[in-house]
LOVEX-467205 format. One line per field, with one value per residue (C-alpha): residue number from 0; x, y, z; residue in three letters. Coordinates in steps of 0.1 Angstrom, whole numbers. Last residue first. Layout:
! residues N
num <- NUM	... $
east <- X	... $
north <- Y	... $
up <- Z	... $
residuo <- ALA	... $
***
This chain:
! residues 159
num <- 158	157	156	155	154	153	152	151	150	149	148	147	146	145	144	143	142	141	140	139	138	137	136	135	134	133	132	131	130	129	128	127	126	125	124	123	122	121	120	119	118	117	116	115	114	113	112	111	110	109	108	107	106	105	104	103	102	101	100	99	98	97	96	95	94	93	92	91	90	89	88	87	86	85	84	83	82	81	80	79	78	77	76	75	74	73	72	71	70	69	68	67	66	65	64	63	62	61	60	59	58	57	56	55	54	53	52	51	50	49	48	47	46	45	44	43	42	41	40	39	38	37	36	35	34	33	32	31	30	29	28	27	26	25	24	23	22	21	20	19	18	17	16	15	14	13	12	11	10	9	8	7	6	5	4	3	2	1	0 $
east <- -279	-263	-270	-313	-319	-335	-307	-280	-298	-293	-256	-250	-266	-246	-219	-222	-224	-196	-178	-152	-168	-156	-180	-173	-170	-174	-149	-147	-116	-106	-91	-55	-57	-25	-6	-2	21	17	42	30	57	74	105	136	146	181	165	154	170	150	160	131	139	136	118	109	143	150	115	114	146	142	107	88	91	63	71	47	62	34	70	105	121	163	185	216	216	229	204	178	144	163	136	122	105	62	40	59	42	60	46	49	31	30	44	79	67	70	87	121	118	150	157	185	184	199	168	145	124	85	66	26	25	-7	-2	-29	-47	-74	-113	-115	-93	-65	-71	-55	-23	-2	32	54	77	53	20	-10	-31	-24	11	25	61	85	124	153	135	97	76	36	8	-27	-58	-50	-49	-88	-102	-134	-144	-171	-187	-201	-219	-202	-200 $
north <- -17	18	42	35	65	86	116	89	71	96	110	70	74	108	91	61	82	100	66	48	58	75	92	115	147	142	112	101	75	49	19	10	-10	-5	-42	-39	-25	-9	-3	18	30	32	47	49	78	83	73	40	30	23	-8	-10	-42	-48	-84	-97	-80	-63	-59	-24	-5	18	3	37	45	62	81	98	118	124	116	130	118	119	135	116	94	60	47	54	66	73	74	89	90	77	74	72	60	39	34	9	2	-32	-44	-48	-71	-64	-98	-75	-54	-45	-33	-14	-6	29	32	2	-4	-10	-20	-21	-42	-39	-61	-55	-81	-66	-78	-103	-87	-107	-100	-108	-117	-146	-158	-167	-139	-113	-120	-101	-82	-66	-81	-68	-67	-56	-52	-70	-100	-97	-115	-108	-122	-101	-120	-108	-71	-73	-77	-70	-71	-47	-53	-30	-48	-51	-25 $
up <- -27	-19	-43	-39	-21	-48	-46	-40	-74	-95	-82	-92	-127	-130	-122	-142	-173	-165	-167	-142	-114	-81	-56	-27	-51	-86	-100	-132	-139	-167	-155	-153	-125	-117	-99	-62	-37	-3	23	53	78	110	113	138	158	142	112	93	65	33	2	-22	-41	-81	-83	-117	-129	-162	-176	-168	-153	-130	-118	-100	-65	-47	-14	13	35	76	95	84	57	51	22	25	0	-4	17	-5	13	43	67	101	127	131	105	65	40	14	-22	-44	-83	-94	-130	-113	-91	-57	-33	-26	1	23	59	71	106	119	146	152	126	125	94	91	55	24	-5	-26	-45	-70	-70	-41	-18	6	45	75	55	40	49	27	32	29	13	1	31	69	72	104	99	131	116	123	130	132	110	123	112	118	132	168	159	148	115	100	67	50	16	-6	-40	-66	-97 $
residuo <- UNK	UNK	UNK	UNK	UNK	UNK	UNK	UNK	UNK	UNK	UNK	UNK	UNK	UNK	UNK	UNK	UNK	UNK	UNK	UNK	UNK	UNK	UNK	UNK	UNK	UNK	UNK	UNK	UNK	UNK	UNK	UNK	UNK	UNK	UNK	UNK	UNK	UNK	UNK	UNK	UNK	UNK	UNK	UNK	UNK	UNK	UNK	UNK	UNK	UNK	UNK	UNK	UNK	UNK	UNK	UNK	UNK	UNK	UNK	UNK	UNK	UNK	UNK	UNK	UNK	UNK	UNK	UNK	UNK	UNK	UNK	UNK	UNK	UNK	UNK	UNK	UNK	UNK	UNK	UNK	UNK	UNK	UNK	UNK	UNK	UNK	UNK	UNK	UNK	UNK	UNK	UNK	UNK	UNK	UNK	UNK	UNK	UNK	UNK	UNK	UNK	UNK	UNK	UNK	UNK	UNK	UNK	UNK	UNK	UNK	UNK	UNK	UNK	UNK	UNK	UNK	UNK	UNK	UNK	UNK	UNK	UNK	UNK	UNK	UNK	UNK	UNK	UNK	UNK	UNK	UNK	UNK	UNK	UNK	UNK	UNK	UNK	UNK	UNK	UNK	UNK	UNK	UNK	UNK	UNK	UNK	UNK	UNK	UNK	UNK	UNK	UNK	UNK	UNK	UNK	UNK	UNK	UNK	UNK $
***
């Protein structure tokens, strides 16, 4: 319940690490370096990654208390490179801690296709927050979306 704010960013204020693989970091950290942005209410780490074909890149600075997911632009992706099933382009996938507790750090390891990959990879800690949601507003009470509904009738949602 804070006011909306908007940030602007353009391609100039985002790092970059490229060695085997291009990383824009957009927000969090990667490496050591920090990103564009970094949120005042939860930290999300939020990477632009470009491979070239075959390359095997690994992702080790999560937490195991975060959530991760991988979304997939342009080509293709071994999810696990031990498997043979492969991603095409549009796949989202979420991995889960295997073993919680075990490791601070469990790595996502991906291999990029025969065409190589680019993809989204963002991580950060649940919220775990109650949810109502009715149409293009999200609250955490039903209370507070009827009182939102209220004031988007009145004109006064947005503050």
């Amino acid at each position: 319940m804070v006011p909306p704010t908007y940030r602007d960013i353009s391609l100039t204020d985002i790092p970059v690490v490229a060695d085997k693989a291009t990383v824009r970091i957009l927000s969090g950290c990667y490496q050591g370096i920090r990103g564009a942005l970094n949120g005042s209410h939860a930290r999300v780490t939020y990477l632009d990654i470009t491979l070239p074909a075959g390359i095997l890149w690994s992702y080790e600075e999560a937490h195991n208390n975060e959530t991760l997911f991988i979304y997939l632009l342009e080509g293709s992706l071994f999810p696990d490179p031990e498997q043979r099933s492969i991603e095409d382009k549009g796949c989202a996938i979420l991995y889960s801690v295997s073993a919680p507790g075990e490791r601070t750090h469990e790595p996502v390891v991906v291999k990029a296709g025969a065409e190589g990959a680019r993809f989204l990879l963002l991580a950060a800690s649940p919220l775990r927050e109650p949810v109502a949601w009715g149409g293009p507003i999200v609250m955490n009470t039903h209370e507070e979306l009827r009182e939102s509904f209220e004031e988007l009738r009145n004109g006064t949602f947005i503050k």
